[in-house]
C-alpha positions, 0 to 999 in steps of 0.5 A: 500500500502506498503511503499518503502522507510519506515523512520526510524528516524526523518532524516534517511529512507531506501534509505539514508541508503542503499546509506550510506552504499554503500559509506561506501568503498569510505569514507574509502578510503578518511580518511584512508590514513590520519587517518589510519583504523581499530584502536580506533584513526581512529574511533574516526576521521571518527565519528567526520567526520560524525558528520562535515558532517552533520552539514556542509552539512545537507540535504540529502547528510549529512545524507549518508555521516554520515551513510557512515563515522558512519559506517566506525568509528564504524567498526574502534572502534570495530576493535580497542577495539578488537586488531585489530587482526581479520583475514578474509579469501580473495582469500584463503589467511588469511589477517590481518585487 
């Protein structure tokens, strides 16, 4: 039988990261207007947060909220080391990040 919900480390299975990943816009919009987005800085913040979550929190509702708020720094981080002057295509409009 195949398993549905397969872990991939000790903490973390498919469905915590699907459910992570999926609060990743709400985190976002919890730090960013304290934090900023897309710069270094801001990364480094929502990493340390992800770090609080799961120390504060634990369980399984740590670990979604690391994955959200780990990914969301490491998008910020990556942004940040690039110049944070990637441009996406939304609606036919070019907008800045």
């Amino acid at each position: 039988m195949v398993d549905v919900n397969p872990k991939l480390t000790s903490n973390l299975d498919a469905l915590t990261l699907v459910a992570g990943m999926a609060g990743k816009p709400i985190a976002e919009r919890l730090v960013s207007p304290i934090a900023g987005n897309g710069t270094l800085m801001s990364g480094v913040i929502k990493m340390a947060v992800a770090v609080v979550a799961q120390k504060a929190v634990g369980g399984k509702i740590g670990n979604i909220a690391t994955v959200a708020f780990g990914a969301d720094g490491a998008e910020d981080i990556l942004l940040g080391f690039s110049g944070s002057k990637l441009t996406a295509v939304q609606g036919g409009e070019e907008v800045d990040f």
